[in-house]
N, C-alpha and C positions, 0 to 999 in steps of 0.2 A: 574291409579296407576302404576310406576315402578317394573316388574318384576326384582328379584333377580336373573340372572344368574346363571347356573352350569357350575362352570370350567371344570365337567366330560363330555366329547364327548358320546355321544351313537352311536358307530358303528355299523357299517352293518355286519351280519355274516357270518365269516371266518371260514372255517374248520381248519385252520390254518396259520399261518405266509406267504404271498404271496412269492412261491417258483420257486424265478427270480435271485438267486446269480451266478447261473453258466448262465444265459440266457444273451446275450448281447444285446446293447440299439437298438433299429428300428432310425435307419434316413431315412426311407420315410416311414410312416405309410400307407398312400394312394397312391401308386406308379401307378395307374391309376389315369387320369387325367377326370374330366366331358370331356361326347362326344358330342361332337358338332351336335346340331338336324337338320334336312333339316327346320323344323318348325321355323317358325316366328311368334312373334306377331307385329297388327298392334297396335302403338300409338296414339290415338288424342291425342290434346290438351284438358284441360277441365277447370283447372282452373288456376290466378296466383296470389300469397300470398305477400302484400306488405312488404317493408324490415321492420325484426325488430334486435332490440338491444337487447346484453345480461346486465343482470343488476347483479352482477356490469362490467364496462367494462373487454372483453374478455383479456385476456393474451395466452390459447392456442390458435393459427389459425385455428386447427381443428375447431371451433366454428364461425369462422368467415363465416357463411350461410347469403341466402339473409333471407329464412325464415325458420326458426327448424321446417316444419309442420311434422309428426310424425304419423300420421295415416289419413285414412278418413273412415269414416262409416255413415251409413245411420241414422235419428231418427226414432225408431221402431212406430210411431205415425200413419203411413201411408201418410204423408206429402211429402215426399220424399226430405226433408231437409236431407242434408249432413252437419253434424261436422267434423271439423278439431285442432285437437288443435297446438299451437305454443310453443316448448320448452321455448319461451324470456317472455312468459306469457299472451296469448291469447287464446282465445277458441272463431272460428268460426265458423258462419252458412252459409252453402252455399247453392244455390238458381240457378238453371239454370246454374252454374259456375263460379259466382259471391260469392267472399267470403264478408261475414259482420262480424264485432267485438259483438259478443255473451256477451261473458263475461270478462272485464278483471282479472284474475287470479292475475298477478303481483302489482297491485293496491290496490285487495283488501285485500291478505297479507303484500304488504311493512309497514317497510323494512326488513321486516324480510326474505321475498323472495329472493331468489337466483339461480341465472342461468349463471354465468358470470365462469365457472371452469369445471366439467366434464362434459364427451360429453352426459350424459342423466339427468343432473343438469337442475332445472326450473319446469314448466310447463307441467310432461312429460305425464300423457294420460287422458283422458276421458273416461268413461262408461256410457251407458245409462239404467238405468232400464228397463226389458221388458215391465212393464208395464206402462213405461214413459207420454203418454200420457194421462190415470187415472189420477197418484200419482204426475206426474213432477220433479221423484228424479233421479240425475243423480252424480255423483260419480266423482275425481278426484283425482289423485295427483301431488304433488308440492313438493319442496327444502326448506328449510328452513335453517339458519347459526347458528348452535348452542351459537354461542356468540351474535346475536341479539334477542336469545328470552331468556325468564324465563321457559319456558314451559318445562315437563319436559317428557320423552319420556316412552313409555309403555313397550318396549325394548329396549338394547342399547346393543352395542360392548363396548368394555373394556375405551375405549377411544372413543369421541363424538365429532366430526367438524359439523356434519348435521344430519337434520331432516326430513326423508320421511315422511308426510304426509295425511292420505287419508281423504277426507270431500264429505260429504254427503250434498248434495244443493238439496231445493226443488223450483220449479222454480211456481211462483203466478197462473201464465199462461201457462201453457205447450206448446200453438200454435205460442206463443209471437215470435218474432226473436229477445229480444233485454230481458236479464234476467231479472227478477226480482222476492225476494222472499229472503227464508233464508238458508245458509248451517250451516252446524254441523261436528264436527270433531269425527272420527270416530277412527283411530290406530294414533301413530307416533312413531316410527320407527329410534332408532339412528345409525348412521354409523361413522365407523373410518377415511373412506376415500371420495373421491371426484368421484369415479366410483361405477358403479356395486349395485345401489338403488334400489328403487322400479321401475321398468321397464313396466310392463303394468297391469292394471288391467281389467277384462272384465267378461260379464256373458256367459253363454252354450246357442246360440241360438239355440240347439238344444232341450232344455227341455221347455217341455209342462207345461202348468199351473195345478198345483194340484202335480208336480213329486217332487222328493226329493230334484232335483238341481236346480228348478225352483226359479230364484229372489237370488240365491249363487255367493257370488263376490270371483272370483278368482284371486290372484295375485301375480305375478311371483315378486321376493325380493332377489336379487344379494347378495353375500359376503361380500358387502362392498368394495373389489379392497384390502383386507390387505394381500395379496400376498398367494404363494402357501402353507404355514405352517399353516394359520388362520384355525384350524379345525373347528368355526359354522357351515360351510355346513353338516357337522356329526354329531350336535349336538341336538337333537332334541327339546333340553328346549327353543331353541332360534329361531326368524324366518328365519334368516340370511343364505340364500343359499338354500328358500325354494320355492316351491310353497303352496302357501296360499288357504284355501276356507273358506269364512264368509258368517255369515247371513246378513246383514245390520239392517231387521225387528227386529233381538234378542239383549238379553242384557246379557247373560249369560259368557259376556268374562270377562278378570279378571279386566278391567276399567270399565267394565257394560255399553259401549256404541255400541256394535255391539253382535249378537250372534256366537257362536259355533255350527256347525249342531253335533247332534246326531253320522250320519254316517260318519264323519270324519276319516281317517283311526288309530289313537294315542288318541283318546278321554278318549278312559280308562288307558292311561297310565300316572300315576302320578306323573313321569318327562317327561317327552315331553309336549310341547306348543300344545293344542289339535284343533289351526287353520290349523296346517300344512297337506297337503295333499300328496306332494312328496318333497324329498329331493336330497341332495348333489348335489346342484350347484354351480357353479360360477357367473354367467350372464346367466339366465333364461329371454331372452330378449323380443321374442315376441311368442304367443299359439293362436293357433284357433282348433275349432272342425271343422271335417268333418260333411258336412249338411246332408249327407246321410249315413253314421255309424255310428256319434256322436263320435267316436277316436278323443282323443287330440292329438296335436302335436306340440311340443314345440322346436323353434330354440333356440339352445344352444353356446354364443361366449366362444371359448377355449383361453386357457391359453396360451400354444406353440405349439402346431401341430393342434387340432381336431375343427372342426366346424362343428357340430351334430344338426341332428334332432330328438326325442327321439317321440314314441308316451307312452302317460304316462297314467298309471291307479295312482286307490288309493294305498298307500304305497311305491311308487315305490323310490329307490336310485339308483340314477343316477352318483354315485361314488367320487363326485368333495371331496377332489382333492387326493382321494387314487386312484383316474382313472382318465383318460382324453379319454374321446370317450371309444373306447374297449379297452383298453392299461392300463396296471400299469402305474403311474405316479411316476417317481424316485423324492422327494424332499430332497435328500443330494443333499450340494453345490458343491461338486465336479464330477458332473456327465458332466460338460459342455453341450452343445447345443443337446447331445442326454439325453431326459430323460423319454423316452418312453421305456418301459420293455413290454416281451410278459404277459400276462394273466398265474398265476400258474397252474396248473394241477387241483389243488382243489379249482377252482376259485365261489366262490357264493356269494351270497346278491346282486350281481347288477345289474342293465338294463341298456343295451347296445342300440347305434345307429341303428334305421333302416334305417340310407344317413346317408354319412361322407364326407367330403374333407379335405385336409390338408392345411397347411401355405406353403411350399416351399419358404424358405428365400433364397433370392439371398446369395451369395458363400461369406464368410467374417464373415457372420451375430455374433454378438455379444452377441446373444443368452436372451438380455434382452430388446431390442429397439423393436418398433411394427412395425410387419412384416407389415402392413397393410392389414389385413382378417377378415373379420369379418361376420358371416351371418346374414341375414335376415329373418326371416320367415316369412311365407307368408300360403297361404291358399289351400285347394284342390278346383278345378274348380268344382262347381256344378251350372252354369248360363245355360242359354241357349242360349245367343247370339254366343260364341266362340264354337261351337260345339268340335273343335278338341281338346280344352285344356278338355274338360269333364272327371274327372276321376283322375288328372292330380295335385298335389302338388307344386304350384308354388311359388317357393322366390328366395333367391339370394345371391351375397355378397353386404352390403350396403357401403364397403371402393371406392371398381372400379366398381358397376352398372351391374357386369354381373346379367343375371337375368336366372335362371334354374327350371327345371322340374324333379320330378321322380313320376314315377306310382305308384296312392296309394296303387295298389295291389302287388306291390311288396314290401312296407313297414310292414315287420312283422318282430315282436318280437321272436328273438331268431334263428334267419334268417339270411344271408349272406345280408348286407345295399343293398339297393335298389342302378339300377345303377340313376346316374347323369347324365341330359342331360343340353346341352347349350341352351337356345333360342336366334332365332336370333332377331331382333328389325328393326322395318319399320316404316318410315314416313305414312301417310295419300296417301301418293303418293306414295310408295310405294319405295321408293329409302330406301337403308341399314343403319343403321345408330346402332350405340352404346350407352348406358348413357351419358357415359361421352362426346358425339357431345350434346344430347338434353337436358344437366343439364349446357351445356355453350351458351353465358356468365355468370357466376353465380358472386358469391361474389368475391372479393380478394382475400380468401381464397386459403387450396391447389385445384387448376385445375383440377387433374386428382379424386377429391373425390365428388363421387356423395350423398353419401348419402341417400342411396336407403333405401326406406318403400313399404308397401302393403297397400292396405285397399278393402272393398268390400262393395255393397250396400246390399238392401234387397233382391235383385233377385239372390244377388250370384254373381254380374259381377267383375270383377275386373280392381285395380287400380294400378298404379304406380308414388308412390311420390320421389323428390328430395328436398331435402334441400340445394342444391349449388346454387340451381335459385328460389327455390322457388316453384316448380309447379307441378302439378298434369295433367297424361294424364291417358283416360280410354282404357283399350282392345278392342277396338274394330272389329278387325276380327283376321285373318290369312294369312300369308303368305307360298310361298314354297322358300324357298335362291335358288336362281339364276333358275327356274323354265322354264323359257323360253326357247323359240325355237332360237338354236344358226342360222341355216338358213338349208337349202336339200341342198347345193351343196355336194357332198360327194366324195372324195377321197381315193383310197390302193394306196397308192407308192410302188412301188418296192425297197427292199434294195438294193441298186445298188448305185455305186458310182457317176454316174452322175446328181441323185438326191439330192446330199447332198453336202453342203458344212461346212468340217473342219475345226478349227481352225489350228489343226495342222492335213494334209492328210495320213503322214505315221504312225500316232496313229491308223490308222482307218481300219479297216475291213467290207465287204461287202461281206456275206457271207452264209450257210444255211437259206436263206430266215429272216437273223438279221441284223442289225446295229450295230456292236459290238467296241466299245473302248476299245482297246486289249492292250495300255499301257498309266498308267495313266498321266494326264496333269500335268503343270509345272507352277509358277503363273508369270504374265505377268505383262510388265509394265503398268500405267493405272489406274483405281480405282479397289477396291475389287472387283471384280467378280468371277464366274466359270471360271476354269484354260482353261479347253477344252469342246467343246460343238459342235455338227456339224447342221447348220441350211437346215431343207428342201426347196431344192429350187425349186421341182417340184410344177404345182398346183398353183395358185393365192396366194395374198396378204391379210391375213382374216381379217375382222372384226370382227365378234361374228364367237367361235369358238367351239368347241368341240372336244377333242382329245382323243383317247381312244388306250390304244398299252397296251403290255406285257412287264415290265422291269425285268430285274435282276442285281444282284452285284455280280462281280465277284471275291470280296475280305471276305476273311475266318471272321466268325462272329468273331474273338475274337478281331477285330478291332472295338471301338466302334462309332469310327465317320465315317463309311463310307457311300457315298451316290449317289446317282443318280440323277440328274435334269430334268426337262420339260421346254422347253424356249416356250413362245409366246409373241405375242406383240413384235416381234424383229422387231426392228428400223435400230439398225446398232449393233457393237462390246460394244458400250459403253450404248445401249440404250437399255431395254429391263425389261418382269418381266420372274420370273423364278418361278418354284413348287419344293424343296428341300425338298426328298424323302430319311432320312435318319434314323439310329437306336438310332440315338442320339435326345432327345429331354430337353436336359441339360442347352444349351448352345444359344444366342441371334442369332449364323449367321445356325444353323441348325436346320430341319425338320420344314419350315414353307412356307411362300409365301412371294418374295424378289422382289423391283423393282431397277434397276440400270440404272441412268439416268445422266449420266457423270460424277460422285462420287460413293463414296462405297455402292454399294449393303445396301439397304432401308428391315429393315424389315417391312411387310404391314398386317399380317394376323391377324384374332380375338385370335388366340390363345394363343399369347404370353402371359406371367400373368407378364410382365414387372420384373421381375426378375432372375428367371430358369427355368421356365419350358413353353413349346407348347406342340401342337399337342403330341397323342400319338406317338411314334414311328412307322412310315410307313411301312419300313422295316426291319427287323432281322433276314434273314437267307438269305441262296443261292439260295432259289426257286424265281419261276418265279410268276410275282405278277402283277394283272392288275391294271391299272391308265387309270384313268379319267380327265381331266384337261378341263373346263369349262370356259371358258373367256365371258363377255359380257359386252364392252364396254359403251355400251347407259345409263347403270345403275351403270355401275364399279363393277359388284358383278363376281366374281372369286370362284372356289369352285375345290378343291380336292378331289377324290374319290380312297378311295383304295381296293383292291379286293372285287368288285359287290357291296358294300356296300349302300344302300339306302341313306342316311345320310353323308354328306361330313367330312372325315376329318380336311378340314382347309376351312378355308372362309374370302376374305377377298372382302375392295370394294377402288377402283381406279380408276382414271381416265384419269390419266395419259397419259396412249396410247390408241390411239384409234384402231388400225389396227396393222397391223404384222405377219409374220411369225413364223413357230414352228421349234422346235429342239430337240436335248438329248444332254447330255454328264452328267459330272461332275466336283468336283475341283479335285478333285486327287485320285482318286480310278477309277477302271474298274469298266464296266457293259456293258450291252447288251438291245435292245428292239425289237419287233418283234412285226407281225400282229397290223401295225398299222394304224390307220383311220381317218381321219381326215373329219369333219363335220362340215359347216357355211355359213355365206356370207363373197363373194369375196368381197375388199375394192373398184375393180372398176368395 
């Protein structure tokens, strides 16, 4: 049956009017950056997903994937069959790493099926019942085009283009690998727009058989995409911006074809939809329980700035869109590109992020085109194979493939967000590598778009899927970034002027046991490089290196681009990589790892987010600050270190130069270095 809509919102409560008039907007919400972990994970290969088509043909590119696989999970049967389903409308079994066609989805709705428009349109998840292997009932949802069916939706937004879907399949044979059997359809669910649907549904394998949430379909149900005024997220008559919990077994809901549990947190309230279990979302995209606290945890894609992980009880509001992450959300249209307001003094009713990061749009931004951010969530490590991720919340952003960590035990509510770390990414072999290297060559599609998902098996191990190529690799160990031994030959030069050679010599001073650039350089004809820089010329020609000294800047903070360099790898004047150690981490040619190789200075490091932002800031005052600079040719892995810190600030991997000489200077500012060391093998 069609529920009737209430046009009245049920808001979350306010002591009063959120008191932000005199407060101005935030343009950097998250003005730390994720920090870059020494920790890698290793990638195998595991499986690869034959191309498919969207039906009907694609118009956005975004969409243009070899295969939309979208999650992978184990069959709770003990079989150790792996599902995968395909957004273009496939549901595989996979088998040793071999995927086979299970079921097709798209076939057995056309035409009414649809997956050819927004980017979670189709095919989008699968569930297994826990007790799959009994009953053989397993769960889905799918797209539907409001103008090819008759059917008529159980809920709807004001206006209806599609149809979320969820059906209930019982399969004849649960061992079978090829279905067979009958489903039933269980909600459907109308939407105004082309984004922002049903996104995942899944049970708590955390709950025991006989518990209250045992055999409870959860399911995360976006806004629809009707932009930031659409108030259903606050509505609670409606499911639209909710998370969901069903019975499947019950019949007590208002179509009588799934139940309502009892302890639902709105059951006795007789306007609220009493499936809903937490509110005010946008894009409640992917949720997993922790295996050993049973904590939800739900990634959350934002609107304009915030990309949240929330961990969620019953009741909880999550604010969309009178909040964004922990922030007021300004919706007047003349606020421009800033519409993030602080939290008023008598701020209550909502729950906030335990991990945030922001958007950082490049410099121009138009404040309505997609920055391209978006996360992923992902799951806490609870395997045993990866000992060191144990403990450990790992997802990512699914636009550029980085893929991060925060400690679950720093995830609490009501708590300063847990910090963010990067991990790094390794071949089998152990060589460096990024997403976006192991999701190409993928489709025609954009290049730089991985597509990144999670999934995990029964043991808890974890997975990492791409939709630009298609393929799935498992975690299979660890790594340390750039770990190895650069070589024992060991080095103290003396600052003395005959160990060094300047670009320019009467810049330079040789002096109190320093190296000091006592006036700053001038830029030269040539490609973009460091204006002035003096190479040491005592000491061999290194191969793997490691350099360790004490730098400073000898320009007044209120200067915000200044900075200090490390050269190695020096080839000649035109040839070389450098570590730019600055306060500024704004801008494409500062604070990261740069090679120049007879053209303009190359930026190389994992930091840059390709449009403003790197590495945190290295340096920001006038003290003296130690650096680390790690070269290791054999493998190309490069790492930055700044005062003692475990964990490298920048990392990148080259291959560039094999051998070379160290240096200091700058483009144009003073500084000084001292007690400096230099550690590796000679090139002969």
């Amino acid at each position: 049956m069609r529920r009737i809509l209430l046009a009245v919102a049920l808001l979350s409560t306010l002591a009063g009017a959120p008191a932000h008039a005199s407060a101005g907007p935030i343009h950097d919400p998250v003005p730390t950056e994720p920090v870059t972990s020494k920790l890698g994970l290793v990638l195998t290969e595991y499986a690869q997903f034959p191309k498919s088509e969207t039906n009907p043909p694609l118009v956005d590119q975004r969409l243009n994937r070899v295969a939309r696989i979208n999650t992978v999970m184990e069959l709770p049967d003990g079989s150790g069959r792996r599902a995968v389903p395909d957004l273009n409308g496939s549901l595989y079994i996979v088998k040793n790493g071999v995927p086979s066609v299970y079921l097709d989805v798209a076939t057995t709705f056309a035409p009414r099926f649809f997956s050819g428009r927004g980017l979670g349109q189709g095919f989008g998840y699968v569930a297994f019942h826990p007790d799959f292997k009994r009953n053989g009932q397993f769960y889905t949802i799918h797209t539907e085009q409001a103008s090819q069916t008759t059917a008529v939706p159980d809920y709807a937004q004001s206006t209806v283009l599609f149809h979320g879907v969820i059906n209930e399949w019982k399969a004849t044979n649960p061992a079978a690998d090829t279905f067979a059997g009958t489903h039933r359809e269980l909600l459907r669910i109308g939407f105004g727009g082309q984004i922002h649907g049903i996104q995942e549904i899944n049970f708590n394998p955390t709950a025991r058989r006989g518990t209250a949430d045992y055999g409870k379909l959860y399911l995360a149900v976006g806004d629809g995409g009707l932009g930031v005024n659409n108030t259903d997220p606050q509505n609670l008559a409606v499911p639209h911006g909710k998370l969901l919990r069903i019975d499947p077994a019950g019949r007590n809901s208002p179509n009588g074809k799934y139940g309502i549990p009892a302890d639902n947190p709105f059951v006795s309230s007789p306007s609220a939809a009493g499936e809903i279990w937490s509110y005010g979302y946008r894009d409640p995209h992917r949720f997993s329980w922790d295996r050993a606290t049973g904590k939800l945890y739900l990634g959350h894609i934002g609107e304009h700035s915030i990309e949240a992980i929330y961990e969620v009880r019953a009741g909880d509001n999550m604010g969309w869109s009178e909040r964004e992450g922990a922030f007021v959300f300004d919706k007047t249209p003349a606020t421009a590109c800033d519409r993030l307001l602080p939290l008023p003094a008598d701020d209550s009713g909502y729950v906030y992020p335990v991990a945030a990061y922001d958007h950082n749009p490049a410099p121009g931004w138009n404040c309505t085109s997609d920055v391209g951010v978006a996360v992923a969530g992902g799951f806490v490590y609870r395997g045993r194979d990866v000992p060191a991720l144990r403990g450990k919340y790992v997802f990512g952003d699914l636009v550029d493939g980085r893929v991060f960590y925060t400690e679950a035990s720093e995830m609490r509510r009501g708590k300063n967000p847990a910090t963010i770390h990067r991990l790094n990414l390794f071949t089998p072999a152990g060589t460096p590598v990024r997403m976006q290297d192991l999701s190409a060559p993928g489709a025609p599609g954009d290049p730089n778009r991985v597509d990144l998902r999670f999934g995990t098996d029964a043991q808890g191990e974890l997975y990492v899927l791409a939709k630009a190529n298609g393929k799935i690799w498992k975690v299979t160990g660890t790594r340390t970034f750039a770990a190895a031994s650069a070589g024992h030959k060991r080095i103290t030069p003396a600052p003395r002027a005959a160990n060094w050679a300047p670009v320019t010599p009467s810049k330079w001073q040789f002096t109190d046991g320093q190296v000091i650039l006592a006036e700053a350089g001038s830029e030269r004809p040539g490609p973009r490089r460091p204006f002035e820089y003096a190479v040491l010329t005592a000491g061999p020609v290194w191969k793997s290196v490691d350099i360790k000294a004490g730098v400073r800047l000898d320009e007044p903070v209120t200067l915000t681009n200044r900075d200090v360099i490390i050269v190695f790898g020096y080839q000649s004047d035109t040839q070389f990589y450098y570590a730019h150690l600055s306060t500024d981490n704004t801008i494409l040619p500062h604070n990261g790892i740069f090679k120049v190789n007879n053209a303009d200075r190359e930026r190389i490091d994992y930091q840059w987010n390709g449009r403003s932002r790197g590495a945190n800031p290295a340096v920001v005052d006038e003290k003296w600050h130690s650096v680390r600079v790690k070269h290791l040719p054999g493998t190309g892995e490069i790492a930055v270190y700044v005062d003692g810190r475990a964990d490298p600030l920048m990392t990148a991997r080259d291959t560039t130069f094999g051998s070379g000489r160290v240096g200091f200077g700058s483009f144009d500012n003073r500084g000084r270095l001292r007690n400096l060391e230099v550690t590796g093998t000679p090139a002969t």
